[in-house]
C-alpha atoms as an extended CHARMM CRD file, in Angstrom:
* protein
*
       122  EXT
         1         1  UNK       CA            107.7570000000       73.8450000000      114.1240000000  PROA      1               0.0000000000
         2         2  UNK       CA            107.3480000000       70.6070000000      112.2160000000  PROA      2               0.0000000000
         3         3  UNK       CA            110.6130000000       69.9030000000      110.3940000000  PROA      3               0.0000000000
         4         4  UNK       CA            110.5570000000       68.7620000000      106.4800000000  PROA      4               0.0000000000
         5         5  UNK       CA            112.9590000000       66.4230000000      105.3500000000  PROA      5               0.0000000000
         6         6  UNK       CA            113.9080000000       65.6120000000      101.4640000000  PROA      6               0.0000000000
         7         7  UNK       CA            115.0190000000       61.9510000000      100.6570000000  PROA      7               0.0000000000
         8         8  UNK       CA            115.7710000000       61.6780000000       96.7730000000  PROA      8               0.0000000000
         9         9  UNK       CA            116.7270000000       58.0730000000       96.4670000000  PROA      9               0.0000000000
        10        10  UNK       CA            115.5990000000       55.2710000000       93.5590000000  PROA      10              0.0000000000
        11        11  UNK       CA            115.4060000000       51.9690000000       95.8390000000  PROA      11              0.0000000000
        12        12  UNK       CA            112.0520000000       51.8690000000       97.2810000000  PROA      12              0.0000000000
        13        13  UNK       CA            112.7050000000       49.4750000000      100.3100000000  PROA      13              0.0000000000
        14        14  UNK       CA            115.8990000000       52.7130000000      101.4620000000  PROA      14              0.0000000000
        15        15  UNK       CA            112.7380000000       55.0720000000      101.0150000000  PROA      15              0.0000000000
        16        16  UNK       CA            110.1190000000       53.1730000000      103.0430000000  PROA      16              0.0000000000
        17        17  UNK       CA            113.0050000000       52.6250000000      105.5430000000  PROA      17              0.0000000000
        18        18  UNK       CA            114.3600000000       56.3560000000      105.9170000000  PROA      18              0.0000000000
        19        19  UNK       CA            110.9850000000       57.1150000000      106.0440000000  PROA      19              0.0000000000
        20        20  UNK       CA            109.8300000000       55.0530000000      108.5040000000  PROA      20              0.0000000000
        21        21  UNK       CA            112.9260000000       55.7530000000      110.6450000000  PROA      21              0.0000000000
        22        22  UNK       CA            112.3480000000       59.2570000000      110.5150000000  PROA      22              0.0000000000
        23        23  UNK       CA            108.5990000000       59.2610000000      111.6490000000  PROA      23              0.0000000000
        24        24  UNK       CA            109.4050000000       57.4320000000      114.4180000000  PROA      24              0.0000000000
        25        25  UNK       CA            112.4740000000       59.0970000000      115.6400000000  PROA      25              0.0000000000
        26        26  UNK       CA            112.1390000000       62.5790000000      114.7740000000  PROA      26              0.0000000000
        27        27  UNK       CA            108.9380000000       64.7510000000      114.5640000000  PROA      27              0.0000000000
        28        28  UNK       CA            109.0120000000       65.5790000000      110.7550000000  PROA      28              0.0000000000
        29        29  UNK       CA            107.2610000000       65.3650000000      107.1930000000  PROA      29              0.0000000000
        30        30  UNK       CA            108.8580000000       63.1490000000      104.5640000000  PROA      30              0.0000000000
        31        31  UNK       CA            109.0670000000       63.5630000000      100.9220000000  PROA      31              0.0000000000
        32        32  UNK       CA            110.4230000000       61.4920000000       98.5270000000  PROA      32              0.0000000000
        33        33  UNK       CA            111.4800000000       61.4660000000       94.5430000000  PROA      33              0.0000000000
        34        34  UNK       CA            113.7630000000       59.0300000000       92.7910000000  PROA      34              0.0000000000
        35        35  UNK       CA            114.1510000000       62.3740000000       90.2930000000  PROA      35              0.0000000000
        36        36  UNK       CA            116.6810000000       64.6610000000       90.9120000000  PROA      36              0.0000000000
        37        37  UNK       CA            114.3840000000       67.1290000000       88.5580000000  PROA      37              0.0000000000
        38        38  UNK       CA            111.5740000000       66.6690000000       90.9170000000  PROA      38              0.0000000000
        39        39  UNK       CA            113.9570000000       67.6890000000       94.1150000000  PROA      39              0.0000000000
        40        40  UNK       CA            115.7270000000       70.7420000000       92.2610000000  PROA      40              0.0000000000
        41        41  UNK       CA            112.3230000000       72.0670000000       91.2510000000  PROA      41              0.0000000000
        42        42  UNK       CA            110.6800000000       71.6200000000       95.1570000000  PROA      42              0.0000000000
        43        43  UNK       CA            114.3310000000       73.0890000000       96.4590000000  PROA      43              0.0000000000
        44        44  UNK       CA            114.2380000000       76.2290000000       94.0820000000  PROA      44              0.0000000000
        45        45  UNK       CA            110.3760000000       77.1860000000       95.3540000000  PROA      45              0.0000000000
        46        46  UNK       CA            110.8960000000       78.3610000000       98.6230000000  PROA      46              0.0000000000
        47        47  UNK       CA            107.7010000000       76.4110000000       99.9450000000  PROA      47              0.0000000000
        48        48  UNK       CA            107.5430000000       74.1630000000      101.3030000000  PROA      48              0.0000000000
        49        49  UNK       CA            110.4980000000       74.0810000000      103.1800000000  PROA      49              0.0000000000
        50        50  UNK       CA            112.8960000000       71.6830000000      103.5740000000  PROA      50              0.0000000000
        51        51  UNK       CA            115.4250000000       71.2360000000      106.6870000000  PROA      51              0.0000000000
        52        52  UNK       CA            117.1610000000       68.1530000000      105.6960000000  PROA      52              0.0000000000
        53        53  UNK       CA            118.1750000000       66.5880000000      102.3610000000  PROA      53              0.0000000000
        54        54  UNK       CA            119.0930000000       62.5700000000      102.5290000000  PROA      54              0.0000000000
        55        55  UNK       CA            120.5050000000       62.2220000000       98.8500000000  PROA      55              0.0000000000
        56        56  UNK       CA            121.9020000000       58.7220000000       96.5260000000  PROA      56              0.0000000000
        57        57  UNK       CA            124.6020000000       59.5280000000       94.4080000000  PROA      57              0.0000000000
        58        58  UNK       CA            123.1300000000       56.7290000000       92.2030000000  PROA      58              0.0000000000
        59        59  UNK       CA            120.0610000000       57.9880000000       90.2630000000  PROA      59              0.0000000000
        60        60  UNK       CA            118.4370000000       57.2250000000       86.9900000000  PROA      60              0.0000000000
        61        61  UNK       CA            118.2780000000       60.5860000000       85.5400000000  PROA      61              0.0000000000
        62        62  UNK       CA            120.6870000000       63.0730000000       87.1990000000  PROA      62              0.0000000000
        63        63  UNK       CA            123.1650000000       62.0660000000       89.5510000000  PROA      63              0.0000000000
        64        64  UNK       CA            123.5890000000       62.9870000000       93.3500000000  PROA      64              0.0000000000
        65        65  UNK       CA            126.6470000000       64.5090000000       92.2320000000  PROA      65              0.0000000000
        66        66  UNK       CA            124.6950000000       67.0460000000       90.4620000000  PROA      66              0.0000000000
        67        67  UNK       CA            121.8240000000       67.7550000000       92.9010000000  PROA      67              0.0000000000
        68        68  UNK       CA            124.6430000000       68.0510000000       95.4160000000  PROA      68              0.0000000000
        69        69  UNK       CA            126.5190000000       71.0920000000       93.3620000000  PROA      69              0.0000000000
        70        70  UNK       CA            122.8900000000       72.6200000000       92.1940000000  PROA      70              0.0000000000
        71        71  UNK       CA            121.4620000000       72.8720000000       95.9170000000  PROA      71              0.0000000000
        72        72  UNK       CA            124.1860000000       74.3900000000       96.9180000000  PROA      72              0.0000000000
        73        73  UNK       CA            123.6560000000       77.4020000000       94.1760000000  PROA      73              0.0000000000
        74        74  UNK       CA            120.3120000000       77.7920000000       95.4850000000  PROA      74              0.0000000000
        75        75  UNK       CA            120.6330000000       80.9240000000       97.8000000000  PROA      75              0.0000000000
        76        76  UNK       CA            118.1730000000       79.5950000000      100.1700000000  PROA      76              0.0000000000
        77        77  UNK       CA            119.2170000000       76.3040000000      100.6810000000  PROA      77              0.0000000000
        78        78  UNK       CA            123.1560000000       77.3840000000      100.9380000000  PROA      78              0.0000000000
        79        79  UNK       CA            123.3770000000       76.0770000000      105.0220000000  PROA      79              0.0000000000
        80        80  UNK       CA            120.6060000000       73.1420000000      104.2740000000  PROA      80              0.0000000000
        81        81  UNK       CA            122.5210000000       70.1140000000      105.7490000000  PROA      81              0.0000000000
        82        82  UNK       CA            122.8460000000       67.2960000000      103.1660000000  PROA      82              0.0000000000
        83        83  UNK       CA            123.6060000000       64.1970000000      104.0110000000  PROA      83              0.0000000000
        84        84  UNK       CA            124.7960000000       61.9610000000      101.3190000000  PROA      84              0.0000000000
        85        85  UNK       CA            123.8920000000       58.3780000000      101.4720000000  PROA      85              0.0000000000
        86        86  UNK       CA            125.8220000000       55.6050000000       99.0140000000  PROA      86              0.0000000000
        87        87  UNK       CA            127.3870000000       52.5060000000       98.6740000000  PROA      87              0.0000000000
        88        88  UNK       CA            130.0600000000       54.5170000000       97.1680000000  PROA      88              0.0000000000
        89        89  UNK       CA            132.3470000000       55.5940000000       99.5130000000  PROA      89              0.0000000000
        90        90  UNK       CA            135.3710000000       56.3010000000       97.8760000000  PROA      90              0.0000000000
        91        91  UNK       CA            134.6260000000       59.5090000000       96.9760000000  PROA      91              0.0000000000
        92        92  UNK       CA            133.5250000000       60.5370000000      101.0780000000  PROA      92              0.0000000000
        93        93  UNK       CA            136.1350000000       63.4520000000      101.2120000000  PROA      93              0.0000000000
        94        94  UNK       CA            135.0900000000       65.0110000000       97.5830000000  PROA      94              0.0000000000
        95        95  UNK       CA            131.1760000000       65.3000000000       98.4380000000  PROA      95              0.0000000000
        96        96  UNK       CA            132.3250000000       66.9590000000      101.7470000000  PROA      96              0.0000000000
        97        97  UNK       CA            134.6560000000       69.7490000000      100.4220000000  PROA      97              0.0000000000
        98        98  UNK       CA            131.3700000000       69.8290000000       97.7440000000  PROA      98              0.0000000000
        99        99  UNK       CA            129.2520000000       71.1210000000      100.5210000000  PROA      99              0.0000000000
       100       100  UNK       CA            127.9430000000       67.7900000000      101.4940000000  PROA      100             0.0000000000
       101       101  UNK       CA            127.2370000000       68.1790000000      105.3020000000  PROA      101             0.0000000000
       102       102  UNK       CA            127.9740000000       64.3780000000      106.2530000000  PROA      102             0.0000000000
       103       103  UNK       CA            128.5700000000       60.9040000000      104.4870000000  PROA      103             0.0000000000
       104       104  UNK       CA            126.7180000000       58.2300000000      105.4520000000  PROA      104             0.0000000000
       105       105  UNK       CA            127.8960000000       54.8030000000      104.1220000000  PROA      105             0.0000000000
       106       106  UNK       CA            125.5470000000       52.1370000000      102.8950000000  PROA      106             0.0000000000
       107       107  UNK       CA            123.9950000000       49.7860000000      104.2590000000  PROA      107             0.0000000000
       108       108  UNK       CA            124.1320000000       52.0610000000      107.5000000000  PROA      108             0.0000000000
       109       109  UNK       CA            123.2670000000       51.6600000000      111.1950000000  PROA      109             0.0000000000
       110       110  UNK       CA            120.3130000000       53.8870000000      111.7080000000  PROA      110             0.0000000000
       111       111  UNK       CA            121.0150000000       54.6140000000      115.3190000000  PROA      111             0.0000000000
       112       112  UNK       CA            124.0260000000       56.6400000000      113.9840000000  PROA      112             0.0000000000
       113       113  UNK       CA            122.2300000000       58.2180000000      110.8820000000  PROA      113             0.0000000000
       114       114  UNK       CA            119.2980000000       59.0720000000      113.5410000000  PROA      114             0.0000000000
       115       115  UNK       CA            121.6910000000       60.3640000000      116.0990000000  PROA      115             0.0000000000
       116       116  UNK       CA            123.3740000000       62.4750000000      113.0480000000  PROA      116             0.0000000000
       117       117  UNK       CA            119.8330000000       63.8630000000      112.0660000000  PROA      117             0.0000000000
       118       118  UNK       CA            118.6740000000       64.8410000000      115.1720000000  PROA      118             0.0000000000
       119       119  UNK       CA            122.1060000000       66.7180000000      115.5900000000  PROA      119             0.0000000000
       120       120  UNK       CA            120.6800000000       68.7900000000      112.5460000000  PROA      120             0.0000000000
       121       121  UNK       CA            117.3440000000       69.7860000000      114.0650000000  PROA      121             0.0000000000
       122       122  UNK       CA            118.8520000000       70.7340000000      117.7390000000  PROA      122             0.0000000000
């Protein structure tokens, strides 16, 4: 079955990247929002469905922060792993015991972050 993966993130150039990573790497459909409205209201339908949320902390209109602690009240995404991805990593330990599944550090080595993912779809 063709995994879906979620990347909410403003910069364009981390989106085309992810994305392009991902297609290559791992057989999956991307989408992408730089709204955390837009990803709450795709997570709370339960189709399509997603198997893998890549989520900024730093977005224009709701932070990751947010997204993080209103996915995880969604029944149906309770287990979805999350990976958080930010230059801010001072806060790694506090997005974990939040649910996050893993912290990924900006800029990051995508041979790790695709050796993390594919952890997730095993």
């Amino acid at each position: 079955m063709l995994k879906r993966v979620l990347i909410v993130e403003d910069d364009t150039f981390n989106v085309k990247l992810l994305e392009t990573m991902l297609k290559q790497a791992v057989d999956c459909e991307v989408l992408s929002t730089d709204k955390g409205s837009e990803a709450l209201a795709l997570l709370e339908r339960e189709e399509p469905h997603v198997d893998l949320l890549l989520l900024d902390l730093h977005l224009p209109e709701m932070s990751g922060e947010e997204i993080l602690r209103r996915v995880r009240e969604i029944e149906h995404y309770k287990d979805l792993p999350i990976f958080i991805i930010s230059v801010d990593g001072l806060d790694e330990k506090k997005y974990l015991e939040m649910g996050a599944t893993d912290f990924v550090l900006k800029p990051f080595d995508p041979d790790t972050l695709l050796q993390k993912i594919g952890m997730c779809f095993e």
